[in-house]
N, C-alpha and C positions, 0 to 999 in steps of 0.2 A: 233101337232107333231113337235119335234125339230129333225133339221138336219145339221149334218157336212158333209162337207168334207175339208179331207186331203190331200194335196199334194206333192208330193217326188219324187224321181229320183229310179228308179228299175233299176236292173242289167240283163243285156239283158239273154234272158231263166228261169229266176225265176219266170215266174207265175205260176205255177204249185207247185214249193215248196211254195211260198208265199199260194196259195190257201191252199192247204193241213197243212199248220199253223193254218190259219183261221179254217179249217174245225174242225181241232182237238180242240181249242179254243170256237169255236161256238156249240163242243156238250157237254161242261159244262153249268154250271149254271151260267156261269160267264155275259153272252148278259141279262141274268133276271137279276141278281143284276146290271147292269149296265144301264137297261130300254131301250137295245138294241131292237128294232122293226126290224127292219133290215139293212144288210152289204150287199155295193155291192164296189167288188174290179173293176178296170179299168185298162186298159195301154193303153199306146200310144206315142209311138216313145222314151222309154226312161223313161218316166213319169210315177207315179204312182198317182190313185187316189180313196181314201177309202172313200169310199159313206158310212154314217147312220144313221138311222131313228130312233129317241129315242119316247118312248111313253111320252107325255106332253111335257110341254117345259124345264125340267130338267135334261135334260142329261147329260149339261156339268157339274154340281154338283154330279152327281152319278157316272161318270168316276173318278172327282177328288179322292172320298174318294175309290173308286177301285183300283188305281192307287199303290195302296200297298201291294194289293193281291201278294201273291204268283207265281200265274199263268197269273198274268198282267204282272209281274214281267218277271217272266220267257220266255211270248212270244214277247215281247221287244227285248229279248236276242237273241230269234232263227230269227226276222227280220233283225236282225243288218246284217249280212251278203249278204239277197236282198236289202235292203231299205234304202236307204239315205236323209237325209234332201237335200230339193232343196236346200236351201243356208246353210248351214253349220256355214257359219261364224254369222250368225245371227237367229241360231237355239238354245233353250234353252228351250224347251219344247214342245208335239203338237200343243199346240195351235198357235204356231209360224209356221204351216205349214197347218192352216186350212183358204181355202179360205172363202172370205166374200161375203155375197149373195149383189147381189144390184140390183133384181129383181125377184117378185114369182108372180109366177098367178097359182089358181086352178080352177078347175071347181067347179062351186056352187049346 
């Protein structure tokens, strides 16, 4: 299994509209074509952090060619308004707001 997370600044009271994006987003087909396994949104004092679990370790390939859809398109748009790049000045894509793991343990 491959997993991101994202990290961003939320606007204080939008998790609820944030969630209700997702939720509208996650009852298309769009989390299949994009080998989504699961989302899990966060906050925390400010912060935002999108937890997901892609099936195999191809996710970041199957976002990429998503990434033109329509309705990827389109739920970009309605986040802009909660969700902000933590640094802004040095945002130029997600993957510029995806932290990097630098420790896993599972159970065997």
């Amino acid at each position: 299994m491959h997993s991101t997370l994202i990290v961003a600044r939320m606007e204080p009271g939008s998790a609820d509209d944030v969630a209700g994006i997702f939720g509208a987003f996650d009852a298309t087909d769009m989390p299949h074509l994009m080998g989504t396994r699961r989302r899990e949104l966060f906050s925390y004092r400010g912060l935002y952090f999108h937890l997901q679990d892609f099936d195999g370790e191809n996710g970041g390939e199957l976002i990429q060619s998503a990434r033109t859809d329509p309705r990827f398109i389109r739920i970009s748009e309605d986040l802009k308004p909660h969700i902000e790049a933590y640094d802004p000045a040095t945002w130029r894509s997600p993957a510029d707001a995806m932290a990097r793991r630098f420790y896993h343990w599972s159970a065997s």
